[in-house]
C-alpha positions as CSV (number, residue, x, y, z in Angstrom):
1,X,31.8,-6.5,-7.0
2,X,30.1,-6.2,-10.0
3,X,27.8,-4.0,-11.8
4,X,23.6,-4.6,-12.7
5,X,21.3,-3.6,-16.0
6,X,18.4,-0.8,-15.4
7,X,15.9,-0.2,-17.7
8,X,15.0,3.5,-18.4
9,X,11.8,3.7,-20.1
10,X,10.1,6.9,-21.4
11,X,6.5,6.9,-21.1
12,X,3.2,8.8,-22.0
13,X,2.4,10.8,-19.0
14,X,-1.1,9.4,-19.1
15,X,-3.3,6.8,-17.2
16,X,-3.3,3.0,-17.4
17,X,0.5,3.0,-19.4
18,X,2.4,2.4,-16.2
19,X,-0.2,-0.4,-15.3
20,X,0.4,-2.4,-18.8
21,X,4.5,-2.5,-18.0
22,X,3.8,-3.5,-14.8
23,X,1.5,-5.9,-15.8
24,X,3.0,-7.6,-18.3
25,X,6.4,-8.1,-16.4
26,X,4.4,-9.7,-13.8
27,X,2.9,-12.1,-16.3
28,X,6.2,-13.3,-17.6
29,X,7.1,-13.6,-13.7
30,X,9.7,-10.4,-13.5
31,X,10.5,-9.3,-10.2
32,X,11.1,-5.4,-9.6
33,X,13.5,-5.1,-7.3
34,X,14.0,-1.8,-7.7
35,X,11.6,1.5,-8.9
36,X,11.3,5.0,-9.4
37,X,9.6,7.3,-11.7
38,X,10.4,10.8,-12.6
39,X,7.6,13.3,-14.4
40,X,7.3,16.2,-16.6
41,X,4.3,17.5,-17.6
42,X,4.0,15.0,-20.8
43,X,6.2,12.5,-20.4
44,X,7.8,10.4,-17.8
45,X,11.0,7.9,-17.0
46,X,10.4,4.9,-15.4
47,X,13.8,3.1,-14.0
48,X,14.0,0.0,-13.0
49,X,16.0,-3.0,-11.5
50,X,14.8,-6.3,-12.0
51,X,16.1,-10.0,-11.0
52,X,16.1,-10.8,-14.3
53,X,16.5,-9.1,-16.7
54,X,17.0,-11.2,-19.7
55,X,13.6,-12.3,-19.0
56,X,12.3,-8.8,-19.0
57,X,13.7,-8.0,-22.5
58,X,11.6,-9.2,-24.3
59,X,8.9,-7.9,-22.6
60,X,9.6,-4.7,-22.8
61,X,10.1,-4.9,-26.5
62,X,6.8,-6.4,-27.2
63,X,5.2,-3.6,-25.6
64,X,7.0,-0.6,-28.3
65,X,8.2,1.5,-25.5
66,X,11.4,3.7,-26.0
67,X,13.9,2.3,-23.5
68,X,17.3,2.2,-22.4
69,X,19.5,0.0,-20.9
70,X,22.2,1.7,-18.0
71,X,24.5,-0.5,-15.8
72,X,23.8,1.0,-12.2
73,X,25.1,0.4,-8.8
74,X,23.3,-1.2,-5.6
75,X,25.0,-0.3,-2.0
76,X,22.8,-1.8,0.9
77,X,22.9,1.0,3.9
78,X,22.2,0.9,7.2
79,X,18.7,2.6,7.9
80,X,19.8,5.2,9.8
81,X,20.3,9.4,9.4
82,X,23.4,10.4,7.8
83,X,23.9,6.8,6.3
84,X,23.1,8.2,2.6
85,X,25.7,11.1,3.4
86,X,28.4,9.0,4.6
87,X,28.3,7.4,1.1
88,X,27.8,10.7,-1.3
89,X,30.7,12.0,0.9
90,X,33.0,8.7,0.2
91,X,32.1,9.4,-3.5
92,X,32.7,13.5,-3.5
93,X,35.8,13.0,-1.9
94,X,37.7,10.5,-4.8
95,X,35.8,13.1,-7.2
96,X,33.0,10.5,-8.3
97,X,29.5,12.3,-9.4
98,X,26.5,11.0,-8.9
99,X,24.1,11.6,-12.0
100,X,21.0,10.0,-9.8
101,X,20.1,8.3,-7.2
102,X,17.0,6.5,-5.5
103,X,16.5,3.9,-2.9
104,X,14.0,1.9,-1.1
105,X,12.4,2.0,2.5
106,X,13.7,0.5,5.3
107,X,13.4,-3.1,5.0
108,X,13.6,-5.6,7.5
109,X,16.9,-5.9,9.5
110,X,17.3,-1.7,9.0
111,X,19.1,-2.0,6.0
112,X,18.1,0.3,2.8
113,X,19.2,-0.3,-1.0
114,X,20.3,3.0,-2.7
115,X,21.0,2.6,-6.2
116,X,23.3,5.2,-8.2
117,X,24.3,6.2,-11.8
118,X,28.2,6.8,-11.6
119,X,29.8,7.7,-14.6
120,X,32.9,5.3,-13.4
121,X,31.4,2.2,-11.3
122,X,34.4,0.5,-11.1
123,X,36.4,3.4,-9.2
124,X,32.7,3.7,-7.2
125,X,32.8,0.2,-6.1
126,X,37.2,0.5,-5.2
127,X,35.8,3.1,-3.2
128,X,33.0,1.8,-1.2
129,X,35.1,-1.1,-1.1
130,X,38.0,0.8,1.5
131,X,34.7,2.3,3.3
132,X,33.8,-1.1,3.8
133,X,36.9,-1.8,6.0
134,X,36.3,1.7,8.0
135,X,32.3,1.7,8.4
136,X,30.7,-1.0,9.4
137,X,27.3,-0.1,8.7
138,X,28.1,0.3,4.7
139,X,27.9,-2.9,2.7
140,X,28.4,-3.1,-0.8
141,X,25.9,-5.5,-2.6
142,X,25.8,-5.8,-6.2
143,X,23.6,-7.9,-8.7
144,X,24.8,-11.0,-10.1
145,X,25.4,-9.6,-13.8
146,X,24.3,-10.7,-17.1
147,X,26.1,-13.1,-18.9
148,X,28.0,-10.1,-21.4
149,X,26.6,-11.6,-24.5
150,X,22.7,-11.3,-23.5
151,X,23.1,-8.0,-22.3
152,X,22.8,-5.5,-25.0
């Protein structure tokens, strides 16, 4: 198990910015795996996962944004009710907090990706990684990580 790179980045709360990051990842062929955005009334974060991010480094640079760089943690879930709860529960009880969280819809198969901001992923994944023995609807699936000396 290992952990993956999301990018934080603070925007302008204002048409069309969103569009140009978006953009502009898809020209240099950038997948997002990953999304969510959180707003205030002037500004906004935008996190994201993507399959590559050494790729998407550059990028983002060109383009002037403040941005921040947060190794996060990916647990494919079985799409069903309680399935998120089952694994904030795992978590609560070996004292683990979860800073944020945000997933995907069900995708095909019934499986959902959650991802999570732990302050200590590799107790989070020891963790998950006993649940995986006792529930067989949790999986643990992590991005391949970048090579240490591209990553920051």
């Amino acid at each position: 198990m290992e952990r993956f790179v999301q990018f934080s980045i603070f925007l302008v709360n204002k048409p069309g910015v969103l569009t140009q990051i978006l953009r502009e990842l898809a020209k240099a062929k950038v997948n997002i795996t990953n999304i969510a955005m959180m707003d205030s009334m002037e500004h906004g974060v935008l996190r994201m996962v993507v399959d590559d991010p050494v790729a998407a480094r550059p990028v983002l640079a060109k383009l002037n944004i403040p941005m921040a760089e947060t190794d996060v943690l990916a647990v494919t879930l079985a799409n069903r009710p309680g399935a998120a709860a089952d694994l904030c529960e795992r978590l609560a009880d070996a004292h683990i907090n979860i800073s944020y969280v945000y997933c995907t819809g069900g995708v095909a198969g019934g499986k959902t990706v959650v991802v999570l901001k732990v302050p200590d992923i590799k107790k989070a994944i020891k963790v998950l990684e006993g649940a995986k023995s006792t529930r067989r609807d949790m999986k643990i699936k992590l991005r391949r990580p970048v090579a240490a000396n591209n990553r920051r």
